[in-house]
N, C-alpha and C positions, 0 to 999 in steps of 0.2 A: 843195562841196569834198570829195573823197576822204578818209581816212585818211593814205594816202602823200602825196599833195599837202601835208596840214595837219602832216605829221610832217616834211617837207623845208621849208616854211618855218620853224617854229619852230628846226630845229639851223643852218637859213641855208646849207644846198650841196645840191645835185641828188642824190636816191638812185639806184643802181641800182633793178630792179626788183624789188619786195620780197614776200615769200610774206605771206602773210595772217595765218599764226600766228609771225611773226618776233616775238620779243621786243622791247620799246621798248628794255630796257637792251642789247640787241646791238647799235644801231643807232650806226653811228661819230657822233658828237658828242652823243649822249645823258649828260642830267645832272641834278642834283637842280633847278637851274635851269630845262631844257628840261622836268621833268616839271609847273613849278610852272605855268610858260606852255604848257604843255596843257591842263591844267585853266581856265585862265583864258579862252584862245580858247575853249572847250569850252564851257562857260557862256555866253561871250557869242554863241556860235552857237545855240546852243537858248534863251536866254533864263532861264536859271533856273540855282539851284545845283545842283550835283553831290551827291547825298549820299555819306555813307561807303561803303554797300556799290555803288557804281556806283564811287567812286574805286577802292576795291579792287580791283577789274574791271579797269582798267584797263591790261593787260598785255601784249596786243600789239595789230599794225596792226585785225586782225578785232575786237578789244572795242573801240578806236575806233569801229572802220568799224559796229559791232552799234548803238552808245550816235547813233550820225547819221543810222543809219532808224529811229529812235524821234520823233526829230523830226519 
């Protein structure tokens, strides 16, 4: 699974097509909610927690997309 793919199911609607350094907060249904169920998908795709400096990271589609070719 993508970035964009993994960020359109968590807010639950089809995105257009989205630049790589879009910001998650510019994202229409982004919320403290959708960031918590990122983190959580997120973990349970790689197997393991997130530490704080990777949460911090966290910022748009490419830190996603960076944190999913580590796996």
């Amino acid at each position: 699974m993508d970035a964009q793919a993994l960020v359109a199911a968590i807010v639950e609607q089809q995105l257009p097509p989205l630049a790589p350094r879009t910001p998650l907060n510019a994202i229409q249904g982004w919320d403290s909610l959708a960031t918590v169920l990122l983190v959580g998908r997120l973990e349970e795709i790689l197997g393991r927690e997130l530490d704080e400096t990777e949460l911090e990271r966290l910022v748009t589609l490419e830190d996603i997309e960076n944190l999913l070719q580590v796996r």
